[in-house]
Phi, psi and omega in degrees: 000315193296327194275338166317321181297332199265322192271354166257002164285294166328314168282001179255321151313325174309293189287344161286285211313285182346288166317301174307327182271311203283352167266345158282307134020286179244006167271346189256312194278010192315136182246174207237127209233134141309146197225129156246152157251161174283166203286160213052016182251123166269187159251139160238133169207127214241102164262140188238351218131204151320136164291312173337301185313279172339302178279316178301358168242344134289346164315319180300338208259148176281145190105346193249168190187144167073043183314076173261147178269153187170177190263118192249151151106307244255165224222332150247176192280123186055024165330120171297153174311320163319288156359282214277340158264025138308330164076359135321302206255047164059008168295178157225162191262124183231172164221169213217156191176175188219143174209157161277098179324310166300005172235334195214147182257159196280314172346282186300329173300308171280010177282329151281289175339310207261356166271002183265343184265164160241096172281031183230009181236143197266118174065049160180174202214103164067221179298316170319056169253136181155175196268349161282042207206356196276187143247132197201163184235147184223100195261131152295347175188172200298301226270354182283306200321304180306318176304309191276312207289310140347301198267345192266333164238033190273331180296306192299320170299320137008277178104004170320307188245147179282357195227144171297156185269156193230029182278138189276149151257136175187130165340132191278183205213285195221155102288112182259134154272126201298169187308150193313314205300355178255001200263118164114330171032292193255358151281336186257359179216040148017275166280000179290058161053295168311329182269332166298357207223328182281285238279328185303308180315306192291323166319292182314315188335275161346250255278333179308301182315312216250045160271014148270037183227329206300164158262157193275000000 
């Protein structure tokens, strides 16, 4: 009995420390994608939930260009949807964009992220559970991070939400843009039962708040 009890101490030891290095590992090994912005321009990438969601609503806004949806966060290279709702490989489902300080502020941008959301349920959105689903800003530079990290908890103190907020901030790393068929997502498919009954509401929602932001 005592060496069953010592090899099965040992084999759960084998298997955390194992899990610990192949997860240090992959916090060392993240791998790293270039972000440019066009020139006067910035970057945002931003996850909230379903992309689908996120982008019908950045799309809308003046200042911003080039909404694409696709994966941020995640510890391999080029991932597939599959993948990546698989809730394995750290992604998060984002969306990425360039916008003009001189029309829309990084402020202002979030400020729409924490009213489009439940930034207070941890790895989910609704129906939407896993950890590619959390919310989270992938800052591009020191003044975004101060800016998000400032406003995530000037909300918490607030009293905006009954709950804490769980939005991650963390250095953006990487981006993929996801397969053709999510880029546009709820102008080309509309009519479908999900963008009707999810994405439309939250969309009207938007455009009531924000219509002094909307494009024309």
């Amino acid at each position: 009995m005592k060496n069953l009890f010592l090899i099965t101490i040992l084999t759960v030891f084998s298997l955390t420390q194992a899990h610990s290095q192949q997860k240090n590992r992959s916090m060392k090994e993240i791998p790293q994608t270039q972000a440019i912005a066009p020139e006067g321009m910035e970057l945002a990438t931003l996850g909230s939930g379903c992309f689908w969601c996120i982008e019908a609503i950045y799309q809308d806004l003046k200042g911003v260009e080039g909404v694409k949806s696709g994966y941020s966060g995640g510890h391999i290279d080029n991932p597939s949807y599959r993948q990546v709702t698989s809730g394995t490989t750290g992604h998060a489902e984002v969306i990425q964009f360039s916008f003009d300080p001189n029309i829309i502020s990084f402020e202002e941008i979030l400020e729409i992220f924490w009213s489009t959301h439940d930034p207070t349920t941890l790895n989910r959105q609704g129906a939407d559970v896993g950890p590619q689903y959390r919310s989270a800003v992938f800052f591009h530079n020191e003044k975004q991070k101060e800016v998000a990290e400032f406003y995530k908890e000037k909300l918490d103190g607030s009293g905006a939400f009954d709950k804490k907020i769980v939005t991650e901030i963390t250095a953006f790393a990487n981006f993929y843009v996801a397969e053709d068929y999510h880029q546009n997502y709820f102008n080309d498919n509309g009519m479908q039962p999900y963008c009707q009954i999810v994405i439309r509401p939250k969309v009207e929602k938007f455009r009531k708040v924000f219509a002094d932001k909307l494009n024309n």
